[in-house]
N, C-alpha and C positions, 0 to 999 in steps of 0.2 A: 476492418481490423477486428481479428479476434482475440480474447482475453480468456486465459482460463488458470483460475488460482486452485492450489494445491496446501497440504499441509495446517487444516486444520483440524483442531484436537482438543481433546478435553488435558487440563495441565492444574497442578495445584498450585497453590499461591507461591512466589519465588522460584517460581520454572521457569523454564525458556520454550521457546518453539518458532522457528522459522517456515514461513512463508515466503511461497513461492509464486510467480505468476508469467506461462508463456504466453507470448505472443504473436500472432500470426498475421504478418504484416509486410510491406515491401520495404516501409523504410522506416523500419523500428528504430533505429538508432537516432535520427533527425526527433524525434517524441520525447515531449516532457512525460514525466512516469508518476502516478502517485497511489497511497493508500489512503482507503477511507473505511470507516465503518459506521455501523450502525448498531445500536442496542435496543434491547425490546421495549419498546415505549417514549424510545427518542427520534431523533431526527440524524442524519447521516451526516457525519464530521470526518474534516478531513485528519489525518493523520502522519503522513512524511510525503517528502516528493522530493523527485529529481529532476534534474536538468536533461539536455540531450548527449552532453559530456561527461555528465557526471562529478562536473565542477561545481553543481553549486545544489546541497539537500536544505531540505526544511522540515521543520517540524514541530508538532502540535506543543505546545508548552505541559498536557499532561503528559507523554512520553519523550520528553527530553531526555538523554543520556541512558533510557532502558532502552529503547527502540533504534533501529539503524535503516536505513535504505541504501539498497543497492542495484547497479545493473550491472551487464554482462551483455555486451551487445553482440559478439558471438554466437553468443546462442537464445538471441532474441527472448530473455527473463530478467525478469527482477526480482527482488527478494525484499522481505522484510524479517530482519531479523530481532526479537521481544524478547528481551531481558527481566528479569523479576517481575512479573507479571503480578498486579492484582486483581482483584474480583473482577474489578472496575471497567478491566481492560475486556470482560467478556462483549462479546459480538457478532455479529456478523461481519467480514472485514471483504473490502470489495481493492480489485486494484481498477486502474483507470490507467487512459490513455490520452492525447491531447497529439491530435494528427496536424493540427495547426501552428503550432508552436515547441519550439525544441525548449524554450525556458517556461519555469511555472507563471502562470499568468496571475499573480495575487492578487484580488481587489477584485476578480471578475469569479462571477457565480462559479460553484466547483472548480475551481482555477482554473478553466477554461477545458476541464476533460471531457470529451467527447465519446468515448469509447470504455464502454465497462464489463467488465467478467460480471460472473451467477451470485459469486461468490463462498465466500468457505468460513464455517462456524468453526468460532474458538471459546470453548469457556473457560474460565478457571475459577476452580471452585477446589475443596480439599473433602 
């Protein structure tokens, strides 16, 4: 399975920007989906995640109610769409794939994602 994210960008504080991530895969839609990132001098956190229906997201307690996930099993992508964005939220943001499981696996290392895009810088700075 391949991962490749789109859509990142330099934004000032209170901007938005959405993120994108296709997939290339035979049975994307069976795949739990998720976002993670990384900042410079930390360690890689997770960020939202979906289901393989779409029935059930999650997400990080620092972007509650800014941040949203989505898919689109059509056209094999998911999105991550960043609301008011702070400093905070600069990164490097990776999407992930989990070809073993169509719900998120909580409780297990990287919620069981197996498969990762390069990933795409987002800062936000003013």
């Amino acid at each position: 399975v391949q991962l490749v994210e789109s859509g990142g960008d330099l934004v000032q504080p209170g901007g938005s920007l959405r993120l994108s991530c296709a997939v290339a895969g035979p049975t994307f839609s069976t795949y739990a989906l998720g976002w993670f990132r990384q900042a410079p001098g930390k360690e890689r956190e997770f960020v939202a995640g979906i289901s393989w229906s779409a029935g059930n997201t999650y997400y990080a307690d620092s972007v509650k109610g800014r941040f949203a996930i989505w898919r689109d099993n059509a056209k094999n992508t998911f999105y991550l769409q960043m609301n008011s964005l702070k400093p905070e939220d600069t990164a490097v943001y990776y999407c992930a794939a989990d070809q073993q499981s169509g719900t998120l696996r909580v409780g297990v290392l990287n919620y069981g994602m197996d498969s990762w895009g390069k990933g795409t810088l987002v800062t936000v700075s003013s």
